[in-house]
Every structure is written in structure tokens, then in C-alpha cells.
C-alpha positions as CSV (number, residue, x, y, z in Angstrom):
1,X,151.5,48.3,-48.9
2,X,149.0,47.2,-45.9
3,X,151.9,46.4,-43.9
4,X,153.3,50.0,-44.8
5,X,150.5,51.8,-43.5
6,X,150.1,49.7,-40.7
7,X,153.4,50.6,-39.8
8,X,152.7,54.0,-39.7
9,X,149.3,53.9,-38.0
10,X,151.1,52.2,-35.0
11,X,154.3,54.6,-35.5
12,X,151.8,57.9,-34.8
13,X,149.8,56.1,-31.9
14,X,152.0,57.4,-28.9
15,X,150.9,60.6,-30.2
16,X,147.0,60.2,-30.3
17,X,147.5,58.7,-26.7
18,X,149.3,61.2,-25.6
19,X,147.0,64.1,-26.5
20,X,144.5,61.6,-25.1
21,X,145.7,61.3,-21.5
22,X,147.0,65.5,-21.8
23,X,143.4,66.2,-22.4
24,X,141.7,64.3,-20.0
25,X,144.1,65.6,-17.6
26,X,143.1,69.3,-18.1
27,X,139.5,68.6,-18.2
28,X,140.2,67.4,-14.6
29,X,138.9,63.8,-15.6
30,X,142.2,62.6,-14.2
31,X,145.0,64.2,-11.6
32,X,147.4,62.1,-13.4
33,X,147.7,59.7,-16.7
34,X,150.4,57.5,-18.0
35,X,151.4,56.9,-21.6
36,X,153.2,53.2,-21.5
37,X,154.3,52.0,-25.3
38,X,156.6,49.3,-26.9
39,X,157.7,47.3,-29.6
40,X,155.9,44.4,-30.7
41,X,157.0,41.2,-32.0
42,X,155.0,41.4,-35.0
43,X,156.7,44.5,-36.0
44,X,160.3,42.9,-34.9
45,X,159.7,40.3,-38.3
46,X,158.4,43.2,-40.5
47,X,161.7,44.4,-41.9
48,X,164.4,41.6,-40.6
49,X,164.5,39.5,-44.7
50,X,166.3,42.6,-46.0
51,X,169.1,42.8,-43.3
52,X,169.6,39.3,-43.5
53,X,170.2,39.4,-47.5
54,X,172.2,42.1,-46.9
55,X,174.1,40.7,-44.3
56,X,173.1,43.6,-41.5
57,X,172.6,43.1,-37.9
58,X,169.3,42.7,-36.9
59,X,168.0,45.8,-35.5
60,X,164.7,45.5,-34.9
61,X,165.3,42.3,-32.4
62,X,165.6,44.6,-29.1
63,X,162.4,45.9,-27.8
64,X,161.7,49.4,-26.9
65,X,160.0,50.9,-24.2
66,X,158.2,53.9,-22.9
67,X,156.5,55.7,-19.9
68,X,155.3,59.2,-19.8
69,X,153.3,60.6,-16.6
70,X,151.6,62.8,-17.7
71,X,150.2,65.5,-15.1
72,X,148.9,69.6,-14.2
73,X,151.5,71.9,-15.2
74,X,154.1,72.5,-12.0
75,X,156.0,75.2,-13.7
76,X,159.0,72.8,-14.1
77,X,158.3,69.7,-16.2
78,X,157.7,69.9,-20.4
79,X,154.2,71.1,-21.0
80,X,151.7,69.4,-23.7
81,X,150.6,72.2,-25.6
82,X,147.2,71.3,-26.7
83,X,146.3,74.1,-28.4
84,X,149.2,73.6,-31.3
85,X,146.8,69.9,-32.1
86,X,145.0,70.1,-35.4
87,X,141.5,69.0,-35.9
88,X,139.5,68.8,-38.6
89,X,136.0,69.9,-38.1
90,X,133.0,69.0,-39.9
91,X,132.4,72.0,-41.8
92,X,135.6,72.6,-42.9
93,X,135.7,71.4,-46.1
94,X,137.1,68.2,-48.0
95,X,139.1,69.5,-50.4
96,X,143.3,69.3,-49.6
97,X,143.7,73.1,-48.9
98,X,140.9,73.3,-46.3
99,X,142.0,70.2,-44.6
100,X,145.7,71.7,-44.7
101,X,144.3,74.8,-43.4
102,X,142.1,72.9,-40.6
103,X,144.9,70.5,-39.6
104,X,147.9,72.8,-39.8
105,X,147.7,76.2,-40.2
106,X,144.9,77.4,-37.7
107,X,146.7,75.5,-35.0
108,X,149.8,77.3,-35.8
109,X,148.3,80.7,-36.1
110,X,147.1,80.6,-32.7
């Protein structure tokens, strides 16, 4: 289980760093910011016993890689849309419709 969700915590963390470096780029912190991300080698051994008894290739023993710049709008490249990224605020409420509503439909409304 702790592997699971540790698994998935690293799986989403391109995405919290790439809202990251988006915002501090429109704040004007920074002209430009760059995403860099990667396998690991711990992650590599996480799933290879199953292959093995299975008799499967090993997958997970090439490492991946990426860069994103991230920069101002210049009318040509993908824009980050930051106003489609969910937060939950303080006062919104605990229970699993409010956070729902905090996370996923106010973003999408506006």
C-alpha cells in the first residue's frame, strides 16, 4: 500500500511543478522557468518481480526524461491555463461534495 501511494504522489509531481513554475512566471517572479523530471531507480525495482514471474520484458529498466520551458504567452506555443487549477480553500468545507465542488467544479465553471 505505502509503496502504492508513493507511486502516485511522485506520478502527479510534474504537475504541481508545473503550475509552480506557470505561476511564478505570470507573477513576473521569473521571465522563464524549466520543468526537468525523470525516472528513478528506486521506482525502476518497484514493479520488475511480476514481469519476471511472468516472463515479460522489463519495462521499467529505461529511464525517462523531461524538459518543459516554461515562459509569457507568445501567441504560438501551448498556454498553461491557470485558471482551470482547483484549490481548495479554507472555508470551503470538509465534507466530499464541497471539496468536489472546490477542486473541480468552480474551476470548470469559469
Amino acid at each position: 500500500m505505502q509503496a502504492a501511494m508513493m507511486s502516485r504522489r511522485s506520478a502527479a509531481a510534474p504537475i504541481h511543478a508545473l503550475v509552480d513554475a506557470a505561476s511564478m512566471v505570470e507573477a513576473g517572479v521569473f521571465q522563464n522557468a524549466v520543468v526537468i523530471g525523470g525516472g528513478c531507480l528506486a521506482k525502476i525495482g518497484m514493479k520488475y518481480a511480476g514481469h519476471l514471474k511472468n516472463d515479460m520484458p522489463l519495462l521499467e529498466d529505461v529511464l525517462g526524461g523531461l524538459a518543459l520551458l516554461i515562459t509569457k504567452d507568445d501567441g504560438v506555443s501551448p498556454v498553461v491555463r491557470l485558471d482551470s487549477v482547483g484549490k481548495h480553500d479554507i472555508g470551503a468545507g470538509s465534507s466530499q461534495q464541497e471539496i468536489m465542488t472546490s477542486l473541480i467544479v468552480k474551476p470548470l465553471t469559469a
